[in-house]
KEKE-3310 file (N, C-alpha, C; in steps of 0.2 Angstrom, whole numbers, plus 5000, padded with zeros to 4 digits):
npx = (5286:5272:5269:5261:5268:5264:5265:5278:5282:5278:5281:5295:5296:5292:5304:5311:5308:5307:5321:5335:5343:5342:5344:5343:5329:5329:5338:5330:5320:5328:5331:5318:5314:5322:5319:5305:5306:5313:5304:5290:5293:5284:5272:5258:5254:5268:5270:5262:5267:5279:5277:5272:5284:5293:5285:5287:5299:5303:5293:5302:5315:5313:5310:5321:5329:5337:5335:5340:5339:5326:5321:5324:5317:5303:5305:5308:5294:5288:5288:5280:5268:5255:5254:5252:5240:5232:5229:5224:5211:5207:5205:5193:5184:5180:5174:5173:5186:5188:5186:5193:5205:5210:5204:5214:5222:5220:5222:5234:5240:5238:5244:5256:5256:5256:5268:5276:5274:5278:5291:5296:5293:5302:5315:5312:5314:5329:5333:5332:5325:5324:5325:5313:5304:5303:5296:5286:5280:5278:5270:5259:5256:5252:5241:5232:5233:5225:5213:5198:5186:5168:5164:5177:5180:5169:5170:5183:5178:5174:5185:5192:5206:5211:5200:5203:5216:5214:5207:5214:5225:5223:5224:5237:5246:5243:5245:5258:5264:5263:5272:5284:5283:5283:5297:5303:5303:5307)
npy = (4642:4655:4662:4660:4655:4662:4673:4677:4676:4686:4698:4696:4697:4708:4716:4720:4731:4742:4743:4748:4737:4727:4712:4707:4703:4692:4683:4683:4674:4665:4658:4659:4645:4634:4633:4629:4618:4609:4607:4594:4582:4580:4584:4592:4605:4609:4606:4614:4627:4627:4628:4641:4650:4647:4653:4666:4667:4665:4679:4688:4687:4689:4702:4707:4704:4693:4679:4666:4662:4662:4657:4644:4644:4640:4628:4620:4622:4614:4600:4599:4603:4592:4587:4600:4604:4595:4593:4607:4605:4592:4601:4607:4597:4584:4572:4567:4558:4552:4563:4570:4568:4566:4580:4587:4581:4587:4602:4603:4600:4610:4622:4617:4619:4635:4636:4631:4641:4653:4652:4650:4662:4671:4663:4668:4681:4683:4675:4666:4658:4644:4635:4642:4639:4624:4624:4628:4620:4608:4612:4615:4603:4597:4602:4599:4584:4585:4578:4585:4583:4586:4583:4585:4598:4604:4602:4608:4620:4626:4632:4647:4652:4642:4641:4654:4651:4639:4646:4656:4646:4643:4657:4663:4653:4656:4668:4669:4661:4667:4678:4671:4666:4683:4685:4678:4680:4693)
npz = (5079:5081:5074:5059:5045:5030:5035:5040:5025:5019:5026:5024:5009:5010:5012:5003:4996:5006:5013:5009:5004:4994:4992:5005:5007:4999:5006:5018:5014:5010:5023:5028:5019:5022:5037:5032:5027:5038:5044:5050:5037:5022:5028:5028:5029:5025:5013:5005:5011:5004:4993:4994:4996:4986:4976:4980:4982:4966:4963:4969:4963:4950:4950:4953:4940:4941:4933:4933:4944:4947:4937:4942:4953:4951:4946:4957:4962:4954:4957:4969:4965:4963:4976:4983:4978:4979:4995:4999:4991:4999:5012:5009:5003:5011:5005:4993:4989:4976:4965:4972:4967:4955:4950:4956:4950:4938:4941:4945:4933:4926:4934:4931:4919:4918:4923:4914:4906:4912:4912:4899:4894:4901:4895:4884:4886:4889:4877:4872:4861:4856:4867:4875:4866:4865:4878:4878:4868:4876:4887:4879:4874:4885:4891:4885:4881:4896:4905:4905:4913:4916:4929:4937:4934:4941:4955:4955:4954:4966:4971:4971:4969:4959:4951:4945:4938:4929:4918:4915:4907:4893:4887:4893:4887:4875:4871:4873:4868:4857:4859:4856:4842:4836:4840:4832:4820:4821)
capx = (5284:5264:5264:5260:5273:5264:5267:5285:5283:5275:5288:5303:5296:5292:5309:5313:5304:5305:5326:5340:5349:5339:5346:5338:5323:5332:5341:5325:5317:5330:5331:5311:5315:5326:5315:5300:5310:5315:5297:5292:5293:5275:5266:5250:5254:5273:5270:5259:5271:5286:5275:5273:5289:5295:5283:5289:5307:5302:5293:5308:5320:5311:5308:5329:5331:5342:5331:5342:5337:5319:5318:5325:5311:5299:5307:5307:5287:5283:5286:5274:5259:5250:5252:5248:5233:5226:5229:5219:5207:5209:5203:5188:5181:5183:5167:5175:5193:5191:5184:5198:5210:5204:5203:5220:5227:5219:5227:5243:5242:5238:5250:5263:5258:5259:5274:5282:5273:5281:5298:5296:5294:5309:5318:5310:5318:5338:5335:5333:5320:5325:5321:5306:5298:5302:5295:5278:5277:5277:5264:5253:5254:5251:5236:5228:5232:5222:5206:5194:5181:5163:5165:5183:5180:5165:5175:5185:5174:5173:5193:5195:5213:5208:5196:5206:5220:5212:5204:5219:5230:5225:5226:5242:5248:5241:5250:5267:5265:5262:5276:5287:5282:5284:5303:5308:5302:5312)
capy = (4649:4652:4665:4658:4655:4667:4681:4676:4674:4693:4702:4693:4698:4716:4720:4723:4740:4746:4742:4749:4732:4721:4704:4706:4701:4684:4682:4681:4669:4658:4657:4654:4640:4631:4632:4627:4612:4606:4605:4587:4580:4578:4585:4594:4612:4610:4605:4621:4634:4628:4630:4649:4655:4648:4657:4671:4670:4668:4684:4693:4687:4692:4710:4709:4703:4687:4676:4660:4659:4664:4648:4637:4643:4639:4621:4618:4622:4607:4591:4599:4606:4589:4587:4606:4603:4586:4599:4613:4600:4590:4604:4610:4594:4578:4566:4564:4557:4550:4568:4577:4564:4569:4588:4590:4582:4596:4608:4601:4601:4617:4624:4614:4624:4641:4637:4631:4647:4659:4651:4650:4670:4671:4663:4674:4688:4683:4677:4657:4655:4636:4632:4642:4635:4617:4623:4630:4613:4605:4615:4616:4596:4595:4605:4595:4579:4584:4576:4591:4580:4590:4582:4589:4606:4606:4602:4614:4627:4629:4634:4651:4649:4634:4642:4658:4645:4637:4652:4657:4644:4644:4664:4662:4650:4660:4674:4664:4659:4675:4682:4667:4669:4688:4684:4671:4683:4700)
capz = (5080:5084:5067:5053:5039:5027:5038:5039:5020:5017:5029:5019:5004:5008:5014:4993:4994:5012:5015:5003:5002:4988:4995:5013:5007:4997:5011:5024:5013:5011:5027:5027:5016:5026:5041:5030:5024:5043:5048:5047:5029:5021:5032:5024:5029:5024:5003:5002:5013:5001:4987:4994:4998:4980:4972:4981:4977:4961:4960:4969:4957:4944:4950:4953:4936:4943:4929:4931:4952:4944:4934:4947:4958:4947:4942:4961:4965:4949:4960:4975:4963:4965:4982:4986:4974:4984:5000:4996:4988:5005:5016:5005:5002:5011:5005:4987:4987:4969:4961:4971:4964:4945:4950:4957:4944:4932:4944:4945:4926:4925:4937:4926:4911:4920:4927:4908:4900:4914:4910:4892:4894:4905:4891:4878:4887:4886:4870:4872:4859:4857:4876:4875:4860:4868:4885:4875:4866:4880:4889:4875:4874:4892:4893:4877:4885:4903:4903:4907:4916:4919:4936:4941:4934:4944:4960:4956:4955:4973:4974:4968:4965:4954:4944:4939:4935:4924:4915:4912:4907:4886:4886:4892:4882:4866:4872:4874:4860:4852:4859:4853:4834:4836:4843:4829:4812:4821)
cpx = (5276:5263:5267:5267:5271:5265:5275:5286:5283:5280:5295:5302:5298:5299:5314:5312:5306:5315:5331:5344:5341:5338:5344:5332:5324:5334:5336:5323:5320:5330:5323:5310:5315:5323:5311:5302:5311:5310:5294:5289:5286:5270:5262:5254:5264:5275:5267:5264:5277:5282:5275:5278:5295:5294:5284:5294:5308:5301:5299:5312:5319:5309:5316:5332:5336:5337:5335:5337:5332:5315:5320:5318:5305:5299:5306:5300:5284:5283:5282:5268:5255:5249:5249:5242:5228:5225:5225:5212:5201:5204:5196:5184:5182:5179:5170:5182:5193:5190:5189:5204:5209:5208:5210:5226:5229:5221:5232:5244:5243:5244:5255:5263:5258:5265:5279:5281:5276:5289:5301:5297:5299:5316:5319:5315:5327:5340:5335:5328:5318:5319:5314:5301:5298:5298:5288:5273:5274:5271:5259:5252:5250:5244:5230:5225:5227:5215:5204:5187:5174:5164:5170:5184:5173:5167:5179:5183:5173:5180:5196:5202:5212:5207:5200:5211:5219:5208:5210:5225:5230:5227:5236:5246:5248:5247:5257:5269:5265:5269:5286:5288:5284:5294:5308:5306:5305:5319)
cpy = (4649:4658:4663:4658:4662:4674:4680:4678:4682:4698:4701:4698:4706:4721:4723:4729:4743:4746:4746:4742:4726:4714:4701:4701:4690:4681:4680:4676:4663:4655:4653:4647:4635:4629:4628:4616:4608:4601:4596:4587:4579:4580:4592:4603:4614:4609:4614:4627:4635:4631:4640:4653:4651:4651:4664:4673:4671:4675:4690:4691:4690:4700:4712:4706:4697:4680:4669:4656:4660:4657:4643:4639:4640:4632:4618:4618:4615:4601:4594:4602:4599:4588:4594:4605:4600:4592:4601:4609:4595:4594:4606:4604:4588:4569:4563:4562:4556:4556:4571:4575:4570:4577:4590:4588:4586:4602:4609:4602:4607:4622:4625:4621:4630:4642:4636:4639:4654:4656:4650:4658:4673:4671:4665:4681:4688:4678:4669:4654:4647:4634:4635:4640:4626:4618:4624:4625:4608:4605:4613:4606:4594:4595:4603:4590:4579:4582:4582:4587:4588:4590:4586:4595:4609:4607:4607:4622:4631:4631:4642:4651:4648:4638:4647:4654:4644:4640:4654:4654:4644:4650:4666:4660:4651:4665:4672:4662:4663:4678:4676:4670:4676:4687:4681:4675:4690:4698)
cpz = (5079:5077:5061:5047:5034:5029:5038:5032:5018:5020:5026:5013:5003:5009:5006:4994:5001:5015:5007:4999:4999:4990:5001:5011:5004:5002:5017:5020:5011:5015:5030:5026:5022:5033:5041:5030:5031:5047:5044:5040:5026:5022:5029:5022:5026:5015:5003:5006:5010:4994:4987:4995:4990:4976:4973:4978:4971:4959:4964:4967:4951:4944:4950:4949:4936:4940:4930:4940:4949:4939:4940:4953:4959:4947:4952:4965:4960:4955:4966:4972:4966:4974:4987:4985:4978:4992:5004:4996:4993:5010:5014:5007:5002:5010:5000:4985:4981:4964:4964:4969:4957:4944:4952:4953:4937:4935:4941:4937:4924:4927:4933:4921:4913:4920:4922:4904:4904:4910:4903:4890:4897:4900:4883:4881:4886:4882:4868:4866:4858:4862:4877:4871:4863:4875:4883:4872:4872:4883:4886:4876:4879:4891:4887:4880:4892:4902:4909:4909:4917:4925:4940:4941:4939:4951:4961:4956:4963:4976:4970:4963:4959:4950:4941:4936:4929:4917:4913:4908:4897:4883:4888:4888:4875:4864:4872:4869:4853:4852:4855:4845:4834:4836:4837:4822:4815:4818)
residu = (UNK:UNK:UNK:UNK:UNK:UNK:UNK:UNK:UNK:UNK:UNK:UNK:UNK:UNK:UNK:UNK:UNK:UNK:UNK:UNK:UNK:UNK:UNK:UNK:UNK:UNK:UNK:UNK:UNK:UNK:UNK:UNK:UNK:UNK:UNK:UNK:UNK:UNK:UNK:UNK:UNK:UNK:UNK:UNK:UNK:UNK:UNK:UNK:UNK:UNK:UNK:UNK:UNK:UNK:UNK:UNK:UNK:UNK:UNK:UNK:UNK:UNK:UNK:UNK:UNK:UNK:UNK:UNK:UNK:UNK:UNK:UNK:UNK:UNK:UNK:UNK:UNK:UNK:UNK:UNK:UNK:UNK:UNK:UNK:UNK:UNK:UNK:UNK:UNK:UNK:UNK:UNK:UNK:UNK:UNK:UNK:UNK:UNK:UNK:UNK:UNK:UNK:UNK:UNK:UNK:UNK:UNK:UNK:UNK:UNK:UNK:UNK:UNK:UNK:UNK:UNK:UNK:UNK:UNK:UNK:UNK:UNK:UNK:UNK:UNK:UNK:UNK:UNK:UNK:UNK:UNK:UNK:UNK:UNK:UNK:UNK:UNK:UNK:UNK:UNK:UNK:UNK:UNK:UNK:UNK:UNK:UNK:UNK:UNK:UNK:UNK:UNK:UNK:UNK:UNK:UNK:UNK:UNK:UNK:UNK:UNK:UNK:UNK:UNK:UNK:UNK:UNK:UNK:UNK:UNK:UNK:UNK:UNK:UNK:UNK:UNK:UNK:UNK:UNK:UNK:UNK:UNK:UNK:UNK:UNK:UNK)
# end
């Protein structure tokens, strides 16, 4: 088809608000999926369009409170951050292969820990503290262990996305962890 995935991706979505029936919109994007998935394996523009039509189901899962499809959505965008990262990274700027190595692995890091700190809040919500304090650990490890190069954050400076990302990944994290501690002395 000659329009764009995300247009495919934004009309699925908006069918939540503008139709009665809730599951239309699940329903259009799984079918997006499935399409997405057909297109040949690897190829550049098919790691980033699955990346988007997960992140979407995630967030219509989570506005229709179906929190177990909402982690799997989540658990399913982790093995394509780096490859969406190199991407993105890929199309921006193609002189420095080893800085956008580097840089997309501070993404991909990142991403990661967004992605344990929404799910850790996920599982703060029905009650899992367990699971979310190991998912928090994790993170928090993760994101210690990333070497934060001058080089690579500079690199990424020129990827919007990137940069709020990454500004955001400690504040999150604080807060996630706030709200953990909060959860485990009620």
């Amino acid at each position: 088809s000659w329009i764009p995935w995300a247009v495919h991706i934004f009309a699925a979505a908006t069918l939540q608000y503008t139709r009665g029936d809730k599951e239309l919109a699940t329903t259009a994007l799984w079918k997006i999926r499935a399409a997405i998935q057909q297109q040949l394996p690897g190829a550049p523009a098919v790691v980033l369009d699955l990346l988007h039509v997960e992140h979407t189901l995630f967030n219509v899962f989570s506005a229709q409170g179906e929190w177990r499809m909402a982690l799997e959505a989540l658990e399913r965008m982790a093995p394509l951050l780096k490859d969406g990262a190199d991407q993105v990274l890929l199309q921006q700027q193609q002189d420095q292969p080893t800085e956008n190595d580097n840089a997309a692995q501070v993404w991909a890091h990142a991403a990661q820990c967004e992605i344990w700190s929404r799910q850790s809040r996920i599982l703060l919500q029905v009650g899992a503290l367990d699971g979310a304090q190991f998912l928090l650990e994790k993170a928090n490890s993760l994101w210690q262990d990333v070497p934060h190069s001058h080089r690579s954050l500079e690199v990424l400076q020129s990827v919007p996305s990137a940069q709020r990302l990454l500004e955001q990944v400690e504040p999150q994290l604080s807060a996630s962890l706030g709200l953990l501690q909060f959860a485990y002395k009620k």
